[in-house]
BARO-517197 format. One line per field, with one value per residue: residue number from 1; residue in three letters; x negated, y negated, z negated of N, C-alpha, C in turn. Coordinates in steps of 0.2 Angstrom, whole numbers, plus 2048, in hexadecimal, padded with zeros to 3 digits. Layout:
% residues N
pos c(NUM, ...)
code c(ALA, ...)
n_east c(X, ...)
n_north c(Y, ...)
n_up c(Z, ...)
ca_east c(X, ...)
ca_north c(Y, ...)
ca_up c(Z, ...)
c_east c(X, ...)
c_north c(Y, ...)
c_up c(Z, ...)
END
This chain:
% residues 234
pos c(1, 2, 3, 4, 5, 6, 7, 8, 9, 10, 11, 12, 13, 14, 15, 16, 17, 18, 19, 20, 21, 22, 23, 24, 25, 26, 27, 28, 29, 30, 31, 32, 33, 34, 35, 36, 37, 38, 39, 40, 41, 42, 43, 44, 45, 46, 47, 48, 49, 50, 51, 52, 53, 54, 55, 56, 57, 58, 59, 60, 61, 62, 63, 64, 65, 66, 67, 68, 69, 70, 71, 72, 73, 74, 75, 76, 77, 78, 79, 80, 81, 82, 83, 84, 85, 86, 87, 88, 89, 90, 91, 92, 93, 94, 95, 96, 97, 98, 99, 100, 101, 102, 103, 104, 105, 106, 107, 108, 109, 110, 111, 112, 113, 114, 115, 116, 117, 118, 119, 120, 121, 122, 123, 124, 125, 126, 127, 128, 129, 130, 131, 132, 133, 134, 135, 136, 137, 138, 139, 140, 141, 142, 143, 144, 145, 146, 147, 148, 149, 150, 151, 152, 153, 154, 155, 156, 157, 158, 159, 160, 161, 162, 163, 164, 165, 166, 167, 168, 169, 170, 171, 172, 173, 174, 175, 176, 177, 178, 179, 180, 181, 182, 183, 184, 185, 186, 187, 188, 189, 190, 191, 192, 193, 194, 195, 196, 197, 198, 199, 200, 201, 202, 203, 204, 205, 206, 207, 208, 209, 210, 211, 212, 213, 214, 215, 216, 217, 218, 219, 220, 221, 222, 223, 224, 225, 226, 227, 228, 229, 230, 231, 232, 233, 234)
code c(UNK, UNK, UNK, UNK, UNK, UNK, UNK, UNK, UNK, UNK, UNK, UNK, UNK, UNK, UNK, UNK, UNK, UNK, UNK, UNK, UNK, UNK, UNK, UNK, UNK, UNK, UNK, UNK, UNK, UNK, UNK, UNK, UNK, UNK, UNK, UNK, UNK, UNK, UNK, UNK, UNK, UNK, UNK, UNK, UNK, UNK, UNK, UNK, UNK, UNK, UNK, UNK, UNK, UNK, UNK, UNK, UNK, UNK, UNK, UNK, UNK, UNK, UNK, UNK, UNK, UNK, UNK, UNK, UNK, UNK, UNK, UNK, UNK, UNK, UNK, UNK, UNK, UNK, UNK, UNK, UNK, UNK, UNK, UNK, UNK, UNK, UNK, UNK, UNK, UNK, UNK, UNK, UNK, UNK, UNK, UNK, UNK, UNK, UNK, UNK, UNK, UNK, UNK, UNK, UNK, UNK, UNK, UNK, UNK, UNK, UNK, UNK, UNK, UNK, UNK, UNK, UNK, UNK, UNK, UNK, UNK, UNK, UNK, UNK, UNK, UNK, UNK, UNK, UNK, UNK, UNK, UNK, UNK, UNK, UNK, UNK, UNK, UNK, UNK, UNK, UNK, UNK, UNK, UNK, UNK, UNK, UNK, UNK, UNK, UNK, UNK, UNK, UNK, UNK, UNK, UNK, UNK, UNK, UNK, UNK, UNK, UNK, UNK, UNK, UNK, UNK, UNK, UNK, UNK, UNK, UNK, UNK, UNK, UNK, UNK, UNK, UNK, UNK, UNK, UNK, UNK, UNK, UNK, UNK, UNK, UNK, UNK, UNK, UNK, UNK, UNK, UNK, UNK, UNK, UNK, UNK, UNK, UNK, UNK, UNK, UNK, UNK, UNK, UNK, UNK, UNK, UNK, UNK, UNK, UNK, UNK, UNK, UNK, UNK, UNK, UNK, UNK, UNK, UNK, UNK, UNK, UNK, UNK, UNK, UNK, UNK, UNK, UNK, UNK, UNK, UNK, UNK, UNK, UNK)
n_east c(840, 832, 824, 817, 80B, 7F9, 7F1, 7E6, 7E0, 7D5, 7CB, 7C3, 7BA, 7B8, 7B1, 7A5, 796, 799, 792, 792, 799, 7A1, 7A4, 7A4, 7B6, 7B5, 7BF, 7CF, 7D7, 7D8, 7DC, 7E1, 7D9, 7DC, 7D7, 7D3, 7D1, 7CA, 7C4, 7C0, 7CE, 7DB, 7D7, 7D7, 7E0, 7DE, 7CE, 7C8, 7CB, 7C2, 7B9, 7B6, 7B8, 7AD, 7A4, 794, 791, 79A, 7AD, 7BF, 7CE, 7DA, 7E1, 7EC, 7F6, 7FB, 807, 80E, 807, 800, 7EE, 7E5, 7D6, 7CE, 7D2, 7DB, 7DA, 7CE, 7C3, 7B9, 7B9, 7AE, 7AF, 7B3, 7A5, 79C, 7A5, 7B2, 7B2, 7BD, 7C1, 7B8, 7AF, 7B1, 7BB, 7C6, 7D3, 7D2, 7DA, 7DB, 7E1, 7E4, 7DF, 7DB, 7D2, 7DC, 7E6, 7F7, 803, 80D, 81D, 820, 815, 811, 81C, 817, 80C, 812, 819, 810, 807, 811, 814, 806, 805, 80D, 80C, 7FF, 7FD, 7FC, 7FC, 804, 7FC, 7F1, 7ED, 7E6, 7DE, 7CF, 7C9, 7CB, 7C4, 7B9, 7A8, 79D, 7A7, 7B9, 7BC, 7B0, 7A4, 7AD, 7B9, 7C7, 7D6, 7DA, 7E1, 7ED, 7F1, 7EA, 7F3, 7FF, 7FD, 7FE, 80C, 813, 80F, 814, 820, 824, 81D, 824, 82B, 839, 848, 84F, 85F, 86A, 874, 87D, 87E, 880, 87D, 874, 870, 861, 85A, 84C, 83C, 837, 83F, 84A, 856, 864, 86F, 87A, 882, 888, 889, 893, 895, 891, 893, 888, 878, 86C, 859, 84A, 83F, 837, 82E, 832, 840, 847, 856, 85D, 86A, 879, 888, 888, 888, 87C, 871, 864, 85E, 85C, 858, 858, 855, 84D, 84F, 85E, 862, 869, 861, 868)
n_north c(7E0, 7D5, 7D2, 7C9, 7C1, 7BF, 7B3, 7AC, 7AE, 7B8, 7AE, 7B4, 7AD, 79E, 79F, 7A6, 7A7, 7A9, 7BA, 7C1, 7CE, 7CC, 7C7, 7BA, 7BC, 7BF, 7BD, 7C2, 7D0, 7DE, 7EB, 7F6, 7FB, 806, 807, 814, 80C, 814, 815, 817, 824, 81D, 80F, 7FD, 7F1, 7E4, 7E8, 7EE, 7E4, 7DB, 7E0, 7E1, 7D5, 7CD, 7D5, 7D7, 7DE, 7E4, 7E2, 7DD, 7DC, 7DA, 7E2, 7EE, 7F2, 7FD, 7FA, 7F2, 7E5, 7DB, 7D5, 7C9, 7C7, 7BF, 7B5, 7BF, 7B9, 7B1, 7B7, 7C5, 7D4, 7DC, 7F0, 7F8, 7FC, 809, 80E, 815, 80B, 801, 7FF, 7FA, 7EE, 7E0, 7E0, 7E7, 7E5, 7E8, 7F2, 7F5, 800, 803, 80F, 823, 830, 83D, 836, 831, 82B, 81E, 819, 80C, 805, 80B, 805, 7F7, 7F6, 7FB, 7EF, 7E8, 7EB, 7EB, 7DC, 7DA, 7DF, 7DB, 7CD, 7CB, 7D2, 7E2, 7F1, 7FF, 80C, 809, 806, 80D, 81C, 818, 826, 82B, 823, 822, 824, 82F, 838, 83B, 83C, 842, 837, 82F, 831, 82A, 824, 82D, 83C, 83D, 843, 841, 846, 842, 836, 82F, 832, 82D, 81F, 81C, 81D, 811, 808, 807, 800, 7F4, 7FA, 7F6, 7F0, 7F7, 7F8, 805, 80F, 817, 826, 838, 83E, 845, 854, 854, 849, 84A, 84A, 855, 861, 861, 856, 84E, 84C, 842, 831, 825, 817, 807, 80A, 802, 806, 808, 807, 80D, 811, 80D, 816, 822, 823, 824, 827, 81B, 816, 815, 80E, 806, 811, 81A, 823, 828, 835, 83F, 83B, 82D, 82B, 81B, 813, 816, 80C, 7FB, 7ED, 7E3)
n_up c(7DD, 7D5, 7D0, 7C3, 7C7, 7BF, 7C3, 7BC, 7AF, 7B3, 7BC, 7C6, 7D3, 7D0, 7C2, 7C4, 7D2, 7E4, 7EA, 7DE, 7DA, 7E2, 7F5, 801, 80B, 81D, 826, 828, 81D, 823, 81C, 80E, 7FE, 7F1, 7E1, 7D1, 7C0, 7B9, 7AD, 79A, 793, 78D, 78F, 78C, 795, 795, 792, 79E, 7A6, 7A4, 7A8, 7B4, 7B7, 7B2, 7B8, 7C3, 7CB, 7D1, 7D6, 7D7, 7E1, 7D9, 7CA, 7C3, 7B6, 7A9, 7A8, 7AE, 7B2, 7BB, 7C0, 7C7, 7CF, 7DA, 7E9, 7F5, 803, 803, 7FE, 7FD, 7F5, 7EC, 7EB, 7F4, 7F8, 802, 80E, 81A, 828, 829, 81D, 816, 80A, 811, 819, 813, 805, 7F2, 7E6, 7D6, 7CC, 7BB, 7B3, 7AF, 7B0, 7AB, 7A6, 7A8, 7B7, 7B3, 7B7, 7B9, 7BC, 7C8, 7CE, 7D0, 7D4, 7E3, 7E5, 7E7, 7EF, 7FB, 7FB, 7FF, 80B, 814, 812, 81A, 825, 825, 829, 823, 827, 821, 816, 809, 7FD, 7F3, 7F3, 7FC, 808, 807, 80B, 80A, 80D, 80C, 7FB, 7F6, 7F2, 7E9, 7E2, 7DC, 7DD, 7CE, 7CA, 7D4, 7E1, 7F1, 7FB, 7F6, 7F4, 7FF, 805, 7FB, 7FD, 80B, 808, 801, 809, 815, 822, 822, 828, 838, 841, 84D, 85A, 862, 871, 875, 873, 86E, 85E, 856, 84F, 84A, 849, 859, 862, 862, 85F, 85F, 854, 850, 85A, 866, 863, 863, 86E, 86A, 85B, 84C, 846, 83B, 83E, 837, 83B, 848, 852, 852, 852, 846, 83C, 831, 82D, 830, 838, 82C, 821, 816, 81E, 823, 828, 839, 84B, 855, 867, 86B, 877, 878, 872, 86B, 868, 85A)
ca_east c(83D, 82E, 81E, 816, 802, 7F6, 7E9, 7E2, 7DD, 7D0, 7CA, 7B8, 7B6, 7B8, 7AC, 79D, 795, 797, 78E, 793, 79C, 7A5, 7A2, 7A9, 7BB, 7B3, 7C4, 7D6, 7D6, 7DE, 7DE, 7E2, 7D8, 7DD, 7D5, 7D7, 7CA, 7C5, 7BF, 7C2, 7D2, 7E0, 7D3, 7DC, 7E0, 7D6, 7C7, 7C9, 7CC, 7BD, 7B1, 7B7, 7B8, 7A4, 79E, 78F, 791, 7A1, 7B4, 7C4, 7D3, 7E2, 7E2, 7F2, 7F7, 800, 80D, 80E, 804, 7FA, 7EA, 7E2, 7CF, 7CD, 7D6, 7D9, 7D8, 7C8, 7BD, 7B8, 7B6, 7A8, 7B5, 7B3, 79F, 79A, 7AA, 7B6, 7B3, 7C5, 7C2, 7B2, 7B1, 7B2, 7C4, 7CC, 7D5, 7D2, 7E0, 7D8, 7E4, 7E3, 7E0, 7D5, 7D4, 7E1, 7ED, 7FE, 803, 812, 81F, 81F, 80E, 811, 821, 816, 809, 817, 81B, 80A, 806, 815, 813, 7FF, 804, 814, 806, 7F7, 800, 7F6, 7FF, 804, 7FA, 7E9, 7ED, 7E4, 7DA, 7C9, 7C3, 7CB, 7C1, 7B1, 7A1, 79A, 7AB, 7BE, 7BC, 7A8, 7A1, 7B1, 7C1, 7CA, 7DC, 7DA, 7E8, 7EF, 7EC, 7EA, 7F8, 806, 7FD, 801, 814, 816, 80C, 818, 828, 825, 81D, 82A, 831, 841, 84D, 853, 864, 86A, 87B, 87B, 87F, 884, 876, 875, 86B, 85E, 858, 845, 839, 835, 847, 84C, 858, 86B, 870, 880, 886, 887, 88B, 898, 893, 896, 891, 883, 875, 865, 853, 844, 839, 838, 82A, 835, 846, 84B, 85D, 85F, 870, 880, 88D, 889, 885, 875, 870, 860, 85D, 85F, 854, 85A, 851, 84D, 851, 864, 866, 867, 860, 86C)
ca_north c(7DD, 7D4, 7D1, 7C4, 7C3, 7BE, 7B1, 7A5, 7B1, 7BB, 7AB, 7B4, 7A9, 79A, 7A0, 7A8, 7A6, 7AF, 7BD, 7C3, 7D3, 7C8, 7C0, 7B6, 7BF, 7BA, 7BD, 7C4, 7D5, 7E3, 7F0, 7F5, 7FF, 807, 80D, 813, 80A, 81C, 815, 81D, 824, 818, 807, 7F9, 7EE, 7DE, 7E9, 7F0, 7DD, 7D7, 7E4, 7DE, 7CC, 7CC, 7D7, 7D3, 7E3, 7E7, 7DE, 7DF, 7D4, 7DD, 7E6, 7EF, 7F4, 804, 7F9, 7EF, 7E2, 7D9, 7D1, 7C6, 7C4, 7BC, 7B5, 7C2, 7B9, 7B0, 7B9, 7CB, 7D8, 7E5, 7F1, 800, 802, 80C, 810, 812, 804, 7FF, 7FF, 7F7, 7E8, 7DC, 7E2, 7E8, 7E2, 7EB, 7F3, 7FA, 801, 805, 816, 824, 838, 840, 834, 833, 824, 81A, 817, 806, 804, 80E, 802, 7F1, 7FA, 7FA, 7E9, 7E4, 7EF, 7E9, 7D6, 7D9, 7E5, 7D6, 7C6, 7CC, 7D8, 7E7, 7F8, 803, 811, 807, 808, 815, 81C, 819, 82A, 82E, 820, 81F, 826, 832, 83B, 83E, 840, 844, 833, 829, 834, 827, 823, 834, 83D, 838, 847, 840, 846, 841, 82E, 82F, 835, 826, 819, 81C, 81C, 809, 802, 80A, 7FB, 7F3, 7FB, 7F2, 7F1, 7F8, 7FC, 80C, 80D, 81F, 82C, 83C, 83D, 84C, 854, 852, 844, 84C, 84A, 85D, 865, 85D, 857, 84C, 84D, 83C, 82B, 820, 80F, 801, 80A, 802, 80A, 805, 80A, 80C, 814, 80D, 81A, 827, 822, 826, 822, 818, 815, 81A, 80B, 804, 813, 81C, 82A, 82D, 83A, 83F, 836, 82F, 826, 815, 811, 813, 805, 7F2, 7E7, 7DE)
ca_up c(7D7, 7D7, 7C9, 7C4, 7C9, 7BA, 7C5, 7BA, 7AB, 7B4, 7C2, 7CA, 7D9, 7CB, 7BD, 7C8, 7D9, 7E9, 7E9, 7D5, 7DB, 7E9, 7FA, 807, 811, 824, 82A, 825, 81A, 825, 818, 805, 7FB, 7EA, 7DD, 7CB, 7BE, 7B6, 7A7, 794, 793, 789, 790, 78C, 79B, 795, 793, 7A7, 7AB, 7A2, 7A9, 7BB, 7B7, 7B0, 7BC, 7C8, 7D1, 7D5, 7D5, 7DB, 7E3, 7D6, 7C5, 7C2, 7B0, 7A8, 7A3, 7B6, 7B2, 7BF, 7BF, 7CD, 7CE, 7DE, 7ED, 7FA, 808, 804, 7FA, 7FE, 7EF, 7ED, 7E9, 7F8, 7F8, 807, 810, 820, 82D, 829, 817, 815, 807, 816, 81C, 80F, 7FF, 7EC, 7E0, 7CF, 7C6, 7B4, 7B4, 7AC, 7B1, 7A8, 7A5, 7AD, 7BA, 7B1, 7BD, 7B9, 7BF, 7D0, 7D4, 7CF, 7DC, 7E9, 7E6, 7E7, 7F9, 800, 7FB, 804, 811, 817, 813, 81E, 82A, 822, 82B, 81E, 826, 821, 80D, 806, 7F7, 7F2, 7F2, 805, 80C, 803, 80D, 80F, 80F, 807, 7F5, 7F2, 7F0, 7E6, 7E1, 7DB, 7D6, 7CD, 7C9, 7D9, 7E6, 7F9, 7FE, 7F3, 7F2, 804, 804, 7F7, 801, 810, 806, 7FF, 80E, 81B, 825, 826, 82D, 83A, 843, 854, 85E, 868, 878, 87A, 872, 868, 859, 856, 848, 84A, 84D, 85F, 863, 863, 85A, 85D, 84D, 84C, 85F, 868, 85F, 869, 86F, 866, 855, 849, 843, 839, 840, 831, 83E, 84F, 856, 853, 852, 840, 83B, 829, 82A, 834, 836, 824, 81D, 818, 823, 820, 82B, 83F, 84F, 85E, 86D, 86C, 87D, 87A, 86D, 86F, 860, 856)
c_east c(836, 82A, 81B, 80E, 7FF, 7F1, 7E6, 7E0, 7D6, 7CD, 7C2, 7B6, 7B6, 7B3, 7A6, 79E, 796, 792, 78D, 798, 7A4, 7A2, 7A7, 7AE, 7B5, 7BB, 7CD, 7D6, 7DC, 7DE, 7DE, 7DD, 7D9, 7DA, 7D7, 7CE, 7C5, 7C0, 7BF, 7CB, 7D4, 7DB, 7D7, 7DA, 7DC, 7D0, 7C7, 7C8, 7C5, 7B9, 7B0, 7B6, 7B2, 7A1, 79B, 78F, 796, 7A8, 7B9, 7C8, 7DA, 7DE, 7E9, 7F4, 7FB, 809, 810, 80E, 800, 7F6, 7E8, 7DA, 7CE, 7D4, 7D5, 7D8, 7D2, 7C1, 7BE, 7B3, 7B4, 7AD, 7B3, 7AC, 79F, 7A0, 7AC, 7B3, 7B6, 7C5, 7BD, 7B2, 7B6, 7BB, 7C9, 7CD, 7D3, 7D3, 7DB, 7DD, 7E3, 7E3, 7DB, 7D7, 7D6, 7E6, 7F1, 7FF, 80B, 816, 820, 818, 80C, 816, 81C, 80F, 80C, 819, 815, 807, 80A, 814, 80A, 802, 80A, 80E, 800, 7F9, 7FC, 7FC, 7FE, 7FF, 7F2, 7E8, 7EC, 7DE, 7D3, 7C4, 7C7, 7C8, 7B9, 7AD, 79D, 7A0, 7B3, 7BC, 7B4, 7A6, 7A4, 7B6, 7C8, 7D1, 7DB, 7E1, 7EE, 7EF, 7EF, 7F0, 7FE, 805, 802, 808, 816, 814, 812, 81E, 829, 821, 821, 82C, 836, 844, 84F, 859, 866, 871, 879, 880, 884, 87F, 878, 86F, 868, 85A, 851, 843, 838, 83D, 84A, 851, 85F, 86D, 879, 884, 883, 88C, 88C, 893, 897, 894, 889, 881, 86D, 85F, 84D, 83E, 838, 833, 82E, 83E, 84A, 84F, 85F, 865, 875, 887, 88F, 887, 87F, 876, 86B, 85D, 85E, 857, 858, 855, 853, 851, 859, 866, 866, 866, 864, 869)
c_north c(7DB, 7D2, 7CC, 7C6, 7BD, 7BA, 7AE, 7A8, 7B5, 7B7, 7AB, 7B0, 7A3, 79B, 7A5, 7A8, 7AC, 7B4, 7C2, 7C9, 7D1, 7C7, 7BD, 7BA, 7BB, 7BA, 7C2, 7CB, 7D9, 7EA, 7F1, 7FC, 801, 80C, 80F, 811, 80E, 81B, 818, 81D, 81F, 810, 804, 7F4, 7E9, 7E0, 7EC, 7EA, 7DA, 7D8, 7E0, 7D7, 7CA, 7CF, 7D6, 7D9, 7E6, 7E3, 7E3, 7D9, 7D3, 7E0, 7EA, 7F3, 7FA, 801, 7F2, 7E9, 7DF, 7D4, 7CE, 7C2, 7C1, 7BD, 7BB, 7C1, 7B5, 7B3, 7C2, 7CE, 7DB, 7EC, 7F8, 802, 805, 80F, 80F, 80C, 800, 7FD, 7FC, 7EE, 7E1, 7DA, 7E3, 7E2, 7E9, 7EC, 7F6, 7F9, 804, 80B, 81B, 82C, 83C, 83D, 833, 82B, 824, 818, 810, 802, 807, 809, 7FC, 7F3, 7F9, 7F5, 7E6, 7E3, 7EC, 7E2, 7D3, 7D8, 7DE, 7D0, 7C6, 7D2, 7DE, 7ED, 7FC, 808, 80F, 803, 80E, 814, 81D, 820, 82E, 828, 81E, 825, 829, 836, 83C, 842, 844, 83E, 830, 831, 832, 825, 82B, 836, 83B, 83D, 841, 83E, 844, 838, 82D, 82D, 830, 81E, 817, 81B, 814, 808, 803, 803, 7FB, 7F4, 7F5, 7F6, 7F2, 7F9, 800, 80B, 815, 823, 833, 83A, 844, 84D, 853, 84C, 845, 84B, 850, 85D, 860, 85D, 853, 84B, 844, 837, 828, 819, 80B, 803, 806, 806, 805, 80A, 809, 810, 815, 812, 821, 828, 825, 821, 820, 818, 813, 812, 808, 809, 814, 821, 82B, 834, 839, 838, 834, 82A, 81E, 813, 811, 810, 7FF, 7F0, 7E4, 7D9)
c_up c(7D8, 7D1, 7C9, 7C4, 7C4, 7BF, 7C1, 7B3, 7AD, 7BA, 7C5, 7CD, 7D5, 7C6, 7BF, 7D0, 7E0, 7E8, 7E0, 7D7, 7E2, 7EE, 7FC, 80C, 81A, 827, 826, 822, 821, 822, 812, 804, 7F2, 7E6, 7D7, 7C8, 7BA, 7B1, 7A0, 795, 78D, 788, 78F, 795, 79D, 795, 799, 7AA, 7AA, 7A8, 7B0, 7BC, 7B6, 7B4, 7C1, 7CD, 7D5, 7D4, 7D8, 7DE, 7DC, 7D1, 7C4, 7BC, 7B1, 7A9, 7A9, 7B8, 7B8, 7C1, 7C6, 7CD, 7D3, 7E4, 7F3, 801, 809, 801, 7FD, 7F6, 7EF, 7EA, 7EE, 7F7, 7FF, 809, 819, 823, 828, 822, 811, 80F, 80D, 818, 819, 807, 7FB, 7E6, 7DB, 7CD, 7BE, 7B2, 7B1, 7AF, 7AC, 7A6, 7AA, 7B1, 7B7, 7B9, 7BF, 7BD, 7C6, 7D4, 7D4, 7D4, 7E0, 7EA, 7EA, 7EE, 7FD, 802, 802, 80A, 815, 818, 819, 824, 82C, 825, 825, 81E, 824, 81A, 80D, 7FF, 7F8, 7F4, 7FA, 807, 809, 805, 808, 810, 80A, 7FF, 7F3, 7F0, 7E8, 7E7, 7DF, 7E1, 7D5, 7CC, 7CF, 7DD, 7EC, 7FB, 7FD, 7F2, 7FA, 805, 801, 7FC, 806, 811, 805, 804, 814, 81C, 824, 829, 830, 83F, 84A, 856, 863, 86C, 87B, 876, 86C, 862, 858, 84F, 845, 84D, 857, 863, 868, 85F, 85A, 857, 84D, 853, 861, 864, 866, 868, 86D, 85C, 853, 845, 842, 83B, 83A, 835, 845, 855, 856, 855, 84D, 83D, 833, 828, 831, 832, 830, 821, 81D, 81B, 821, 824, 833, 843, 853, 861, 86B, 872, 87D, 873, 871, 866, 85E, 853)
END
């Protein structure tokens, strides 16, 4: 499924000059950073997009609504948003891109608004050839340390944005014929799991550094490693 992106209601780099909570991209963004906008609980969306769209101190690239709505204040590959503030290298205005989600501390993340998020990630993360492990939140990369400066997307611990992050940017499986191999039950390839698969079967790979198996002959698997070295690419 895919959303539609709002640019031409909220146009920064068209209604103020460089320098108005924007600069100049010098070069291709290689990371995302998400925030939530932490303003009164139940803010309306237009009032979140205003505050971004007028302000002189801060911006972003994305807004993303309760209801999976998505705004676009500026282009991500030319304009750089003031958006992280003192941050990560990696994450620094310069480098990165900036999601503010519509969000307040105590309310709940609509699933709606976490899948047009994924849509959103993936569409970057595939455009600009951003590594999924170089999406992260506001308040794990914002200086002087994890969560003192910035805490933002609240509601959200760490660990579990993670877990999600990893689930919607996970590569495409791709397609292999084996050769002869067993398959085991951990990533370290320990633990015999389903004996040796005959040559000549296919199977889908979603994790070529480890060799995690999607799917089994057309099905899904979903489980089980085996060694690279005994496939061939299809």
């Amino acid at each position: 499924m895919s959303y539609p992106i709002n640019a031409s209601t909220y146009p920064k780099a068209k209604t103020y000059p460089v320098g108005h909570g924007y600069g100049m991209r010098p070069g291709d963004p290689i990371s995302i950073v998400v925030h939530s906008t932490e303003g009164a609980v139940g803010q309306s969306l237009s009032s979140a997009a205003s505050y971004i769209y007028t302000s002189s101190a801060i911006s972003a690239h994305y807004l993303i609504g309760r209801q999976a709505e998505i705004i676009q204040f500026l282009d991500p590959q030319k304009y750089s948003a003031w958006h992280s503030g003192d941050a990560e290298s990696t994450y620094v205005n310069v480098n990165s891109i900036g999601i503010e989600c519509l969000h307040a501390r105590g309310e709940n993340w609509p699933t709606v608004q976490k899948d047009a998020l994924a849509w959103l990630l993936q569409e970057l993360c595939r455009s600009y050839a951003i590594l999924g492990a170089q999406v992260d939140t506001h308040g794990q990369v914002a200086l002087p340390g994890p969560y003192q400066r910035k805490v933002d997307p609240t509601d959200w611990p760490h660990a579990d944005f993670i877990a999600w992050r990893d689930t919607v940017l996970r590569p495409p499986a791709k397609p292999y014929q084996v050769m002869g191999l067993p398959v085991y039950e951990r990533a370290d390839h320990t633990g015999l799991l389903w004996g040796y698969l005959t040559p000549g079967q296919h199977i889908k790979i979603d994790d070529p550094s480890n060799g995690h198996v999607s799917e089994l002959d057309g099905v899904p698997a979903g489980i089980g490693f085996v060694d690279m070295a005994g496939l061939t690419p299809l």
